[in-house]
C-alpha positions as CSV (number, residue, x, y, z in Angstrom):
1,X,2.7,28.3,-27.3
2,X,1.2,25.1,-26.9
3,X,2.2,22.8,-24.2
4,X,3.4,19.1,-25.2
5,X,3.4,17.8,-21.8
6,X,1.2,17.3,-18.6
7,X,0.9,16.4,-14.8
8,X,0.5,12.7,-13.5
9,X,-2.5,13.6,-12.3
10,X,-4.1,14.6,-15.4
11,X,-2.7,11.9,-17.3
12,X,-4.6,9.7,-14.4
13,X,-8.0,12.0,-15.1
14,X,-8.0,11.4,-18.5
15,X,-6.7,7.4,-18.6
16,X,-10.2,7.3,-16.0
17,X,-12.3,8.0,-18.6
18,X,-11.4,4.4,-20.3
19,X,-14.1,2.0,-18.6
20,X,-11.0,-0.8,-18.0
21,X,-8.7,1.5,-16.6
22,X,-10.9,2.9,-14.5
23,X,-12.1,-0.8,-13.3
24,X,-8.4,-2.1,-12.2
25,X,-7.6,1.5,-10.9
26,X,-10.8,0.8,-8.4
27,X,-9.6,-2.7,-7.6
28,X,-5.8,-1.5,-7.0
29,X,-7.8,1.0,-4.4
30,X,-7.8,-1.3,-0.9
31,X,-3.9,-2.6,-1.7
32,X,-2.4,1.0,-2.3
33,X,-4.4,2.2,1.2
34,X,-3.1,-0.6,2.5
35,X,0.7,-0.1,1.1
36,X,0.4,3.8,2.1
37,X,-0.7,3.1,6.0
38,X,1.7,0.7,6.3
39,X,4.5,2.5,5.3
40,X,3.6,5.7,7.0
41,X,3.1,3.6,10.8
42,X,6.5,2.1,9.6
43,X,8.2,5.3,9.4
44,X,6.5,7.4,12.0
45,X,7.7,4.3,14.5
46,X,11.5,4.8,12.8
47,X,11.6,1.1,11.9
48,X,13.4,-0.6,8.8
49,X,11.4,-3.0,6.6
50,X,14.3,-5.3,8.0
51,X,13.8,-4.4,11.9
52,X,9.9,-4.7,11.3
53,X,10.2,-8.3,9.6
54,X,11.9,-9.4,12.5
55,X,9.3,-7.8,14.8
56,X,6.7,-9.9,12.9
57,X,8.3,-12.7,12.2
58,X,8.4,-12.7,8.9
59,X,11.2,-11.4,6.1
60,X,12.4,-8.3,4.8
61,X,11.0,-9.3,1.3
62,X,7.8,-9.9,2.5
63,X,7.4,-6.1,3.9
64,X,8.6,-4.4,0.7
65,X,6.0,-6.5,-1.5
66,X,3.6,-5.4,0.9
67,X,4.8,-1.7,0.3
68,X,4.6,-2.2,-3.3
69,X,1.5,-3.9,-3.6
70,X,2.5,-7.4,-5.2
71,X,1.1,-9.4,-2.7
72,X,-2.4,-9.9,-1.1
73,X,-1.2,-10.4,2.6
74,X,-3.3,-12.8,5.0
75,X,-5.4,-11.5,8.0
76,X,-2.7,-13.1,10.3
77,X,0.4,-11.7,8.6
78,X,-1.5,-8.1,8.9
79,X,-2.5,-9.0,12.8
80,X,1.4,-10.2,13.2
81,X,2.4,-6.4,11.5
82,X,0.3,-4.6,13.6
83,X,1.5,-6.4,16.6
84,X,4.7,-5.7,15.5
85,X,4.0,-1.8,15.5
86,X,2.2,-2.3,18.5
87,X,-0.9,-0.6,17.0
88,X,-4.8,-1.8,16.3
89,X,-5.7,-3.3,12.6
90,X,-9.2,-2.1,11.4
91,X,-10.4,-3.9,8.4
92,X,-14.4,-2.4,7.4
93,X,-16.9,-2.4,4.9
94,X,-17.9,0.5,3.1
């Protein structure tokens, strides 16, 4: 029998093969890294979106856009963030 459906991820293989999907998925790239490693150092540290705005001065609302990438943060806000977790910030070239 033929199967109707499929995974997430081959739905993502095959929506690569369009030239402009491809294009914003390569542009999303540096704001989902950055939304993934910020959540992660927010949970392994046990801290709220809510305690960690108040850590780094800045609101609750502010960390969840950042978690869902719908805003492009400012060097300081990231600096304050990482302060915050009390961890380094690494921003490179590849």
């Amino acid at each position: 029998m033929k199967r109707n459906t499929y995974t997430l991820r081959e739905h993502i293989r095959e929506s690569l093969r369009n030239p402009e999907f491809k294009n914003e998925w390569e542009k999303s790239e540096p704001a989902y890294q950055l939304s993934r490693a910020l959540i992660k150092k927010r949970l392994v540290h046990k801290i709220s979106q809510v305690g960690l705005a108040k850590k780094a001065n800045t609101t609750q609302a502010v960390i969840s856009r950042l978690e869902n990438m719908s805003v492009n943060p400012s060097l300081e806000l990231l600096q304050r963030i990482a302060r915050a977790l009390n961890v380094g910030l690494k921003i490179q070239f590849e």
